[in-house]
N, C-alpha and C positions, 0 to 999 in steps of 0.2 A: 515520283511516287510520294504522297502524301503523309507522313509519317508525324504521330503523335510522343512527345517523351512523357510518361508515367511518371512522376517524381512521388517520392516516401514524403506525406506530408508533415506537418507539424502539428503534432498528438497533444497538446497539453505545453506550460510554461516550462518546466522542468525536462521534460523530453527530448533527448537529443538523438539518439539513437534507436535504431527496433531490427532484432532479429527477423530474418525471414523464415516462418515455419513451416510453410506450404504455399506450394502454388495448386491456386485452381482451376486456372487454366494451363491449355501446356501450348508449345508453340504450333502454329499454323492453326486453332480454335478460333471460333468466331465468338467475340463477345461485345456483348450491346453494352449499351451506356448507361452505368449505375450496375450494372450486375457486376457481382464478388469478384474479383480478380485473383486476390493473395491472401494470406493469412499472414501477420505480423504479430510480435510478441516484441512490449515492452517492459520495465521493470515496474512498469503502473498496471497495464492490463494487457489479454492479448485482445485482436480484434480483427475484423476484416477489412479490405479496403476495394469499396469497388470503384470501376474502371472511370476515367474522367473522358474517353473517347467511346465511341461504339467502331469498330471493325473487325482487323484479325492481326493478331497478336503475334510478332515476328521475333519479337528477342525478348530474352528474358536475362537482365542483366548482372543477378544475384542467384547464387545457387541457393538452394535449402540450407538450412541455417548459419549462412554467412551472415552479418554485420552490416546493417546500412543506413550512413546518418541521413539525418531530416534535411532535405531538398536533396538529395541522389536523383538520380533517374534509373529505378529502377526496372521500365519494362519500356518496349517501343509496340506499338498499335498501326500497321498502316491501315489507313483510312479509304483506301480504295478497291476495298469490297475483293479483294487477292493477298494472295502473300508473297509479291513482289520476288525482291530478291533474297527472300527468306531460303529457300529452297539451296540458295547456290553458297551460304553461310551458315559456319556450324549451327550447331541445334541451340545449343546457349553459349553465350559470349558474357565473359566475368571479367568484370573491370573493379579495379581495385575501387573501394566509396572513397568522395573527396572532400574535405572540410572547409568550407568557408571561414574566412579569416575572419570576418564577420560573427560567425558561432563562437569562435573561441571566447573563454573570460577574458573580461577587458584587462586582469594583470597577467594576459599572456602577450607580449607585445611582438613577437614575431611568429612568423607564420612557419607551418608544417618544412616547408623549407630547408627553415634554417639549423633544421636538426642535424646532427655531428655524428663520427663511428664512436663518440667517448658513450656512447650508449646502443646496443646493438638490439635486435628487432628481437634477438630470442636470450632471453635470460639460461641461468645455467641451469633451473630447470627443464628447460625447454618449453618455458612459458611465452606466446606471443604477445610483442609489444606494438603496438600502432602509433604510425607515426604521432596524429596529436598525442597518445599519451607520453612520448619519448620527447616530443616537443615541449611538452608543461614538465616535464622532469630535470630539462635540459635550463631551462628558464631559472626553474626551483631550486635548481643546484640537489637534485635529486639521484643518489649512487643507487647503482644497480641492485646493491644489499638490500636500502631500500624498497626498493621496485620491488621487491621479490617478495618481500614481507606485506605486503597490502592484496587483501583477502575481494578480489575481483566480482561482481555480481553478474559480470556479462556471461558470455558462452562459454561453455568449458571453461569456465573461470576466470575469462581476460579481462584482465583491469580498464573500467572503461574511464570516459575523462569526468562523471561523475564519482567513481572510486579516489582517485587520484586529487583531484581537487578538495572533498571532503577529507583528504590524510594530511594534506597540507599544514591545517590551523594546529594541528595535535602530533606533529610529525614524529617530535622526541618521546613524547607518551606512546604511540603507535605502535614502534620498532618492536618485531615479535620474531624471535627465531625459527626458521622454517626446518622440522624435521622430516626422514622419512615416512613415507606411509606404508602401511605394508597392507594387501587387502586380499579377498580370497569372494569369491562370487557365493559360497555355501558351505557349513561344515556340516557332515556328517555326523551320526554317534558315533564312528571309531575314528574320527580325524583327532589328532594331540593337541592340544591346549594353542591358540594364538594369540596373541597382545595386534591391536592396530594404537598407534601414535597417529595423529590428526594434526595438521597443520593451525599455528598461531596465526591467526589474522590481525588484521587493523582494528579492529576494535575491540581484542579481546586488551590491549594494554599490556602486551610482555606476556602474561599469564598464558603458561603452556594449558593445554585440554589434559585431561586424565588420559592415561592409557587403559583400553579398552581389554579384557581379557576374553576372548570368544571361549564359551563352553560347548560343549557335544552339541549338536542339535541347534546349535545357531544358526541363522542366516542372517546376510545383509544386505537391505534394503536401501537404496540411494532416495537420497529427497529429492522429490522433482522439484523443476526451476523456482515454483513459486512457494516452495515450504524450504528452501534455502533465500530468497530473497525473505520472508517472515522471520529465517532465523537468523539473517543478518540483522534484523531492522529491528530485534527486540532484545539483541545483545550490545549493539549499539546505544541503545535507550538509556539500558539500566549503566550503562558506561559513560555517556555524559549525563545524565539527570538524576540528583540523587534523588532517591522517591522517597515520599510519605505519605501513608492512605491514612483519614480520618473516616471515620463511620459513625453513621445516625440513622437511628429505628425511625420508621413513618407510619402511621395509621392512615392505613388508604381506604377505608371503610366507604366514606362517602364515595369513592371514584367507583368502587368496585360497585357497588348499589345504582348508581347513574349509568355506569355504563350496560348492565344487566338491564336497565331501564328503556336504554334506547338503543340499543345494537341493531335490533329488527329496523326500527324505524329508520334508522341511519344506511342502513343497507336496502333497503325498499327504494330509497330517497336517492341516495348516492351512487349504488352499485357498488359499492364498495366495505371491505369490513373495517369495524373499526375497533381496533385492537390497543391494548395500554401503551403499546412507544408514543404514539401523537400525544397521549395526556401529559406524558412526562415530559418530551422533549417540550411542549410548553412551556411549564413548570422551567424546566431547565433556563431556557432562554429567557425566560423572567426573569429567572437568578444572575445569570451574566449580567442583565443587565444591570441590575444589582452591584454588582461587584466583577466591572471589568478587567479587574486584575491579573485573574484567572483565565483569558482569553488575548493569551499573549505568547509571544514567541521569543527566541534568546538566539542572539548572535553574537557571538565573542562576548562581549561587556556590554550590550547592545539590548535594552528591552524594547520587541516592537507590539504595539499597542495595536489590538486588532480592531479594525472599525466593523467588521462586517462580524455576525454570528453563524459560522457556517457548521452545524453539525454533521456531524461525521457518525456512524454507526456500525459498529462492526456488523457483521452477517458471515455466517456460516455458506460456504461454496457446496457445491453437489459433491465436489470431490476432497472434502473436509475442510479445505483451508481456507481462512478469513481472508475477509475483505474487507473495506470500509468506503462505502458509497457517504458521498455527502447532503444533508439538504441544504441549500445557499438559504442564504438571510432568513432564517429559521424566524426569527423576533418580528417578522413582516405576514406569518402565513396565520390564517385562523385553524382552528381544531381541521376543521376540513381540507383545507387546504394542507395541513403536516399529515394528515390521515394518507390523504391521497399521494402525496413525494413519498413516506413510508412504503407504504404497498407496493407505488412503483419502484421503487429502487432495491425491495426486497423481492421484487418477483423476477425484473432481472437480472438479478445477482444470480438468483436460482438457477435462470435458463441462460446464464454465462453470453447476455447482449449487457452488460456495462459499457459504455462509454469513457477512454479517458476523462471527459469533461466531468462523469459522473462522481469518479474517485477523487478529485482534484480541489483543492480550495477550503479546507478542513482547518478550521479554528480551534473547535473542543472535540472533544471524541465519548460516546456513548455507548457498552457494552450490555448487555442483557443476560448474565448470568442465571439469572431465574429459569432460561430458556430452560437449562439442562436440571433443573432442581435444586442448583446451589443458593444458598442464604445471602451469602457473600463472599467476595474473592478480593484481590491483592492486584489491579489490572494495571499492565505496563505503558506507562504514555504512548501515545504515538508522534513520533518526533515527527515535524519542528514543534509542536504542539508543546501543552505544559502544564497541563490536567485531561484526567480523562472519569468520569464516573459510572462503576458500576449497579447494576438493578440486578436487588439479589428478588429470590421468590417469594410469592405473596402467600401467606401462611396464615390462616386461622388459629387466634393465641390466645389464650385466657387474658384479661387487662383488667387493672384497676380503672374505672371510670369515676371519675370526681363528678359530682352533682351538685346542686344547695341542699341537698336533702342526705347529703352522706357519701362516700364510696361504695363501690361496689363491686363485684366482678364479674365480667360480662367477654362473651367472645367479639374479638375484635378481628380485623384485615391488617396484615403488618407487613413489613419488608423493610429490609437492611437496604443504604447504599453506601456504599464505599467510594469512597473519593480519594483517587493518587494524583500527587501531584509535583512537580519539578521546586525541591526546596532554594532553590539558589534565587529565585523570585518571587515563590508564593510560601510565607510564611506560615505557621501553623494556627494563629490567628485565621489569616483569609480564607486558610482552603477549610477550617473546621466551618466558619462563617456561610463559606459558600453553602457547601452542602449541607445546614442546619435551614438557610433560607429556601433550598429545594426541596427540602420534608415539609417547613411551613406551608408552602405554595400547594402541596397534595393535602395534605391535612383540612387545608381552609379548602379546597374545593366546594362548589356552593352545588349540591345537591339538587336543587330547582331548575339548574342551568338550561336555558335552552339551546338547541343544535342549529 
């Protein structure tokens, strides 16, 4: 019998691993080649994965939300139009996933292996440990105290080997006392007063969390996967990168007039709307060019100088929580061109088809606070990154206008941006610089511009 292995491919550079969240098929189902198989969930995006074979689907090697690294063999397909000896073996078969030694970081020099009982597979929580992660611990000279203290982003919490690796460089800063939790699914108005205490993770640095006083009429609501992976990733931030936002007012007069000018046309022409992220995001990658400085990343003592300008832009998900889709070499597209990577990357964010590739490769990052009506905000880097700038709302404002013939005051188009940025490399010089050279860039917009 002709049998195919399904292996978990490899999602993105950083991707090592992906939960399994659903199967779409189930066993003995016939599925053709290219149609959805599974559903996967990484700590970049979830996604589906369809089938590299067309038959009928005899094992399925990962239960629901078990754990499985990139090249697993997650599903077998025989290929001869039956399902073999599927019938005469259980319904699914779960095999533990295996790590190529190959995957491991190159300062992990022995393999899954060669792991010891001086570290045991369930901490005294009753937290599980995987073997690579017990193998980089073992390597690290990593104590189980340790272990216990590093604030997991995988399933139910498990520390995966990108948790573990990332605690490494900061191990002594890290060390956070893990207390009890105490939790209650709803309180009533006649339930009595309760305290919850929250566990210290790895990046908060020691610092316990407040205790929580529930009153009458509380409830508690768990963050799903992906607004606990946001709120590791923006406590982490403000923990290694000390920020500083500088801000500069911009008269966008002429962009607002231009674009009012040719929207119809542009959308007749193109099929496409064109809305102010492409004008800025221009503007923007002018600026970097400008002053590459700010398009850099930090690794230990380490400035890495970024050659590509890949912006990043937050966007709001259906189900509240950001994202940040990237445009690759942003300083290479024309109006049209950022017009059109905009739209697309915001329309499927909306209908939740992102692609790893799309989230991935992120140099600067762009936020749109104006969306919501705010002027300006205080936006937190998105690490590895090492600025990020805010677009607050465009607002009709009284302004002084200078002339040869006198001042005057006249209604003008304005908007704040704010620009935060990582001080350990971008001084207050650069980042006021940068973003003073992104208001000039809107300001001088030439009104006559053709599309």
């Amino acid at each position: 019998m002709a049998q195919i292995e399904i292996r978990l491919p490899k999602m993105g550079e950083s991707v090592t691993e992906a939960t399994i969240t659903n199967w779409l098929k189930n066993i003995g189902d016939t599925v053709n080649m290219d149609e959805p198989l599974v559903e996967v969930a990484t700590d970049k995006v979830d996604n589906e994965l369809p089938s590299e074979a067309a038959g009928i689907l005899i094992k399925q090697l990962f239960d629901k939300d078990q754990v499985a690294q990139v090249g697993d063999v997650i599903a077998i397909i025989s290929t001869d139009g039956d399902g073999g000896s599927a019938s005469a073996e259980p319904a699914k078969e779960v095999s533990s996933p295996t790590v190529s030694v190959n995957e491991i970081a190159s300062t992990i020099e022995t393999a899954i292996s060669s792991v010891t009982d001086s570290i045991d597979k369930n901490g005294p929580s009753g937290k599980f440990y995987s073997p690579l992660v017990r193998s980089i611990a073992e390597k690290e000279n990593i104590s189980m105290s340790e272990l216990e203290s590093i604030k997991g982003t995988g399933q139910d919490g498990r520390v995966t080997k990108t948790d573990i690796l990332s605690f490494i460089p900061n191990r002594s800063a890290n060390m956070a006392t893990p207390v009890e939790v105490e939790t209650t699914q709803s309180v009533a108005a006649t339930t009595p007063t309760k305290t919850i205490t929250q566990l210290g993770g790895g990046t908060t640095s020691g610092i316990k969390e407040p205790v929580i006083t529930l009153f009458p009429g509380d409830e508690i609501q768990e963050m799903d996967r992906m607004r606990k992976l946001i709120a590791d990733h923006m406590v982490m931030s403000v923990h290694v990168s000390p920020h500083v936002t500088s801000y500069v007012e911009a008269d966008v007069t002429n962009i607002v007039n231009w674009r009012n000018k040719v929207k119809k046309e542009f959308e007749k022409r193109e099929g496409e709307s064109l809305t102010f992220t492409p004008i800025f995001m221009e503007a923007i990658a002018k600026a970097i060019k400008d002053f590459p400085g700010v398009n850099v990343s930090v690794s230990g003592t380490n400035i890495i100088l970024r050659k590509d300008i890949n912006l990043g832009m937050a966007t709001a998900l259906p189900s509240g929580n950001l994202i940040v889709p990237v445009i690759k070499n942003a300083d290479r597209l024309n109006l049209t061109g950022l017009a059109k990577g905009v739209n697309e990357l915001a329309n499927k964010a909306r209908n939740n088809k992102l692609n790893p590739e799309d989230i991935q490769g992120g140099t600067y990052t762009v936020t749109n606070v104006g969306t919501f009506g705010n002027v300006m905000g205080t936006p937190i880097i998105n690490q590895p990154q090492a600025a990020i700038l805010a677009l607050g709302a465009i607002r009709k404002v009284p302004a002084v206008i200078e002339t040869p013939d006198g001042d005057f005051i006249g209604i003008r188009q304005k908007m704040f941006l704010s620009h935060s940025y990582d001080h350990r490399v971008i001084d207050g010089a650069l980042g006021g610089k940068f973003v003073k050279r992104v208001a000039d860039y809107l300001e001088q917009f030439d009104v006559n511009r053709e599309l």
